[in-house]
N, C-alpha and C positions, 0 to 999 in steps of 0.2 A: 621086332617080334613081340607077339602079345601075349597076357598068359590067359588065364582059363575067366577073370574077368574081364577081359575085352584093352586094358590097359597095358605098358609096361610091365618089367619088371626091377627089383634088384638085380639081378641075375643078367638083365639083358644094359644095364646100365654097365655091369663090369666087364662084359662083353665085351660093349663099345670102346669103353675107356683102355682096355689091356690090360683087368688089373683084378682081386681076385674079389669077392663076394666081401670078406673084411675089410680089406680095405675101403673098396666103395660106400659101405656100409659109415666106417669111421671119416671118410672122406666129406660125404653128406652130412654125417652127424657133428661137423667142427674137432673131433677128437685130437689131440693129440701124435704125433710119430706118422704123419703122412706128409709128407713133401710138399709145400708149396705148387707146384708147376703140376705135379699126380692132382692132388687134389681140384685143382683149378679143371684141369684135365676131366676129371666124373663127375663135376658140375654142368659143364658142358653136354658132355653127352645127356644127363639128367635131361638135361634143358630141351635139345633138340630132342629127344625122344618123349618130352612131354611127361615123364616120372614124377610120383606124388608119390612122396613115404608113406606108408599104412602107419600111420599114428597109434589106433589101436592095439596091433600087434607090436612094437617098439614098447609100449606101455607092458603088454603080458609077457614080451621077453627080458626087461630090463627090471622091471617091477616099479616103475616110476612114469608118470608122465611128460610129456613136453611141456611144462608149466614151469616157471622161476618167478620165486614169491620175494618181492621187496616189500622190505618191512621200513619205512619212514616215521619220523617222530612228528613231521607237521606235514600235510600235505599241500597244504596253499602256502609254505614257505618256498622261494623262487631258488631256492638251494639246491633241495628235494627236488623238485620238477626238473631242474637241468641234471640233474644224476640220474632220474629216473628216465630222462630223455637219450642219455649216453649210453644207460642201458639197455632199454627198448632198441635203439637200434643194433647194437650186437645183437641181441634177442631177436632180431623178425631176419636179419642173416642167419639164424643159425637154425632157424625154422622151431622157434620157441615163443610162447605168449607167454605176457608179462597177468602177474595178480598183483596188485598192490594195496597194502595195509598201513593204515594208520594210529599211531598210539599216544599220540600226545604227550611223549616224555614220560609216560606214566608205565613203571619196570612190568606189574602187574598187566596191562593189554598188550605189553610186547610179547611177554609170556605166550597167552593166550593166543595171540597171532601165529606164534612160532610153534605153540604144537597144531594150530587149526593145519597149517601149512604142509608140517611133518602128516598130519593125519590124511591127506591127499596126496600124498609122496608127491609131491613137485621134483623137479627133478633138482632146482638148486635155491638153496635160503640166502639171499645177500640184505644183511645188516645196515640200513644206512643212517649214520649219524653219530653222535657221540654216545661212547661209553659212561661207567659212572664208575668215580673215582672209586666208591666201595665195590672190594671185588664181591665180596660180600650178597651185594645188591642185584650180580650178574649170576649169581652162581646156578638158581633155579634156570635160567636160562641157557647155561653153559651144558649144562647134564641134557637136557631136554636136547641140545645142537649134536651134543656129543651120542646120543641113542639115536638120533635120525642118520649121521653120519655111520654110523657103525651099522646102518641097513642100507648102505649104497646111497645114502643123497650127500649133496656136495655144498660146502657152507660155504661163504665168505663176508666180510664186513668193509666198513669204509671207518676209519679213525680208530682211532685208540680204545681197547675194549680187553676187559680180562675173559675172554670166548675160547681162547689157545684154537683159534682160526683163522686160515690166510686173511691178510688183511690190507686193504692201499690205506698209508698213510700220510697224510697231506700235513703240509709243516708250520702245526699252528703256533708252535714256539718262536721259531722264525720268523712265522707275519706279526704275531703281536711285538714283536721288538723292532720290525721296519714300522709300521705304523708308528710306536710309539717316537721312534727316531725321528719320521719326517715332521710329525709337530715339535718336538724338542729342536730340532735344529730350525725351524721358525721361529724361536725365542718362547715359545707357551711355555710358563712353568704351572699357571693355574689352571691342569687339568680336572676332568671328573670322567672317570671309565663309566658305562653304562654297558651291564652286564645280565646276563639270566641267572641259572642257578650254580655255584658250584661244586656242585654236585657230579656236571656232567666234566669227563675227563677233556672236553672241548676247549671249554672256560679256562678250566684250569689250567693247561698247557697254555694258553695265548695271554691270560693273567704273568703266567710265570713268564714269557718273554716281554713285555710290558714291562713287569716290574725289573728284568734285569737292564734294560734301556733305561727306567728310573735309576736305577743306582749308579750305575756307568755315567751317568752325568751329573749324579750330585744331588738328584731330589729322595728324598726320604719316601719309598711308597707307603708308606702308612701315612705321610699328609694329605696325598691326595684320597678322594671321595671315591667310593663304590657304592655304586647307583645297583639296585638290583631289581630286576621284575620277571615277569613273564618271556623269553626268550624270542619274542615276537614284536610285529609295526604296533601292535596296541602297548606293550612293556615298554618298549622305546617312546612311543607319549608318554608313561606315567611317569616316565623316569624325567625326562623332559622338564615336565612341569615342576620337577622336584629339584632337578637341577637348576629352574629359575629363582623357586622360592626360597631353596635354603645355601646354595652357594652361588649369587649375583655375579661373584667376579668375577668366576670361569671365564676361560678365551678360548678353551677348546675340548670339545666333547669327543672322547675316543669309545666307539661302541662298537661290541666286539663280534655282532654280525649285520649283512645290512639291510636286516629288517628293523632292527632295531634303531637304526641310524638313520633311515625312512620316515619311522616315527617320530625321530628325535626332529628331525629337519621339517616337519605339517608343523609342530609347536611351535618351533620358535618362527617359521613363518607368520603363524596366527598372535603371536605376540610381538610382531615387528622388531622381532630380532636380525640382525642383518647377518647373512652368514654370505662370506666368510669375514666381511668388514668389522662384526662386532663377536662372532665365534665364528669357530672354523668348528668344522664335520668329518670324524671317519667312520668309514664301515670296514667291514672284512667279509670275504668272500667273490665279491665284484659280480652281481645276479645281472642278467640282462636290463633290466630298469635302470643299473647304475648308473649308468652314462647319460641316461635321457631327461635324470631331475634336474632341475635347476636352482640351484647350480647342481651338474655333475659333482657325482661322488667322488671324494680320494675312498681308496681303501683296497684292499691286498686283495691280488686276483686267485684264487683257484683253480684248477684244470675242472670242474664239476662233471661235464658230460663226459669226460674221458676217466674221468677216477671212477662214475658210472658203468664205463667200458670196459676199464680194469679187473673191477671188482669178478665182473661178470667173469670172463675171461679167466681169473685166478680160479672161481668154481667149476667150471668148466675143464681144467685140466685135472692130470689124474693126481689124487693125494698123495700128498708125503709125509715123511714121518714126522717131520717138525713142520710148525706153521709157516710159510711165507710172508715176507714184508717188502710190499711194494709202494718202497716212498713215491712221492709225488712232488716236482716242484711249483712253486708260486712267487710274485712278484707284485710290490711296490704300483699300484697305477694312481698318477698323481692328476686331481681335475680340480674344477672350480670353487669345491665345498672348502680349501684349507689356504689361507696363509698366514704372513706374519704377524705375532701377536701386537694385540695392537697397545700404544705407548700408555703408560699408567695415567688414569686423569690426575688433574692437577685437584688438592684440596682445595674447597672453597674459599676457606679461612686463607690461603695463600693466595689463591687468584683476588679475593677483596683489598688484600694486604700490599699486593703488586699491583693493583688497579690507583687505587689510593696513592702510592707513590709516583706512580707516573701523572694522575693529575698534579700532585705539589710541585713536582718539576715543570712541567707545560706550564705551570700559575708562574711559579720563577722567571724563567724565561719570557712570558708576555711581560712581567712589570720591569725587566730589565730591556728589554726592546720599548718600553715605552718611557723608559728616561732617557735614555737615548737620543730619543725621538725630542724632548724637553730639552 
């Protein structure tokens, strides 16, 4: 049945399905409180009846459009793009386009983002990336989340944030203490962290499991080196470089995401550092690139396009009184870039002192074979 422009309808969609106007409705929309098998059910018909939502009118009855705005902190980090990957696909199921903003870690263009977003009532704001330790620093943010949500639009974030918004939480406590473990139990005690800023509650958290891997075994974290730069493959060079010129010893560079460990790994290539022969390499996160450098990256996996999926997903249902927390787990992936530290060199002063001796011996031994011989 067609209606008065020549097309379907709603109406003939719930028809088909057996089922009533809301539902159908909430069924197409991805909402909430509709049965798997119902639902699946008035897709179907949708489908065979050729049904196309009036987007326009969704907008003037809901007061929001079909738009969900991701707010990222680097856009050509391979972090970002796999979240934003995991979301876009929930997003083109649920007949939603994706807008994505960029801010460069800077509190100030997240802002800005996040009212441009609220000012085109998108229908849902997801947060991706780390928080910053000062809640302080979040707060102009949190107001601004908290008046868009109190007109009907739907928030949510990825990591640790003081937003008091649903949130997937991926366990970077956790990975920084398997990372730090699987060089500790290679024998590395001359580490050096290469880090971004910590400021973000990213850092901090994977810092604080690191360090408790350090003390659990004995090494003082205040011995080892924190390397700091820009959170990015150019930071992981500066850092790089700094790691050759001011602590030589190192035997294993732990970076704490793997762009940074990217970067680490182009330097000491270009300086004929042998990794893992003469340093070993971690990252965190495990981006698609991981696997294909060579050597393959060690470094703790993330679910990314699924905490992407999550996230979304969390927005998308209906609010509740308190925020939700959907951890997320992750895992250890061990490749080429790491092994065992390798054996301290010998002092020169000893290897000349142990050379020398072994010739006065060999000298012995000829002039005792040659009286002998006499």
């Amino acid at each position: 049945m067609a209606g008065k422009e020549g097309g379907p309808r709603l109406i003939d969609v719930a028809r088909a399905a057996g089922v009533s106007i809301a539902t159908a409705s909430r069924a197409l929309a991805g909402t909430p409180g509709v049965r798997p098998a119902v639902a699946e059910a008035v897709r179907r018909h949708a489908d065979e009846l050729g049904y196309v939502a009036n987007v326009h009118a969704r907008t003037l009855a809901g007061g929001h459009n079909r738009t969900v705005g991701l707010v990222v902190h680097e856009i050509g980090d391979p972090y970002f793009s796999e979240i934003a990957s995991g979301l876009l696909r929930l997003a083109d199921t649920e007949g939603l386009s994706l807008q994505v903003c960029h801010t460069g870690r800077d509190p100030e263009a997240e802002l800005r983002h996040v009212r441009t977003l609220a000012a085109h009532r998108v229908a849902a704001i997801v947060v991706s990336g780390s928080g910053f330790v000062d809640p302080e620093v979040e707060l102009p943010i949190r107001r601004e989340l908290e008046r868009y949500a109190e007109k009907g639009g739907r928030v949510a974030v990825i990591g640790r944030h003081h937003l008091g918004s649903d949130a997937v939480i991926p366990p970077n406590d956790t990975g920084g203490r398997a990372v730090a473990d699987h060089l500790l139990g290679l024998g590395h005690r001359r580490l050096a962290i290469v880090t971004g800023s910590p400021a973000l509650t990213t850092i901090a958290d994977r810092m604080a499991g690191v360090h408790a891997a350090l003390g659990d075994a004995g090494v003082d974290p205040a011995s080892v080196p924190v390397i700091e730069a820009a959170f990015t493959r150019d930071g992981g060079r500066e850092c790089a470089r700094r790691v050759l010129a001011e602590h030589p010893d190192t035997t294993a560079v732990l970076a704490l995401n793997d762009d940074m460990a990217i970067g680490c790994l182009s330097v000491l290539r270009e300086a004929g550092v042998s990794v893992p022969g003469r340093m070993s390499v971690t990252g965190f996160d495990d981006v698609a690139v991981a696997m294909d450098l060579s050597p393959a990256l060690t470094t703790y996996k993330l679910p990314m396009a699924q905490m992407g999926e999550d996230a979304l997903m969390l927005a998308l249902k209906e609010p509740t009184t308190r925020p939700r927390r959907h951890p997320v787990a992750g895992r250890l992936v061990v490749r080429g870039s790491t092994a065992a530290a390798p054996a301290p060199a010998v002092a020169p002063s000893t290897a000349s002192g142990t050379s020398a001796r072994g010739r006065t011996r060999a000298s012995a031994g000829r002039a005792a074979g040659a009286a002998v011989a006499r």
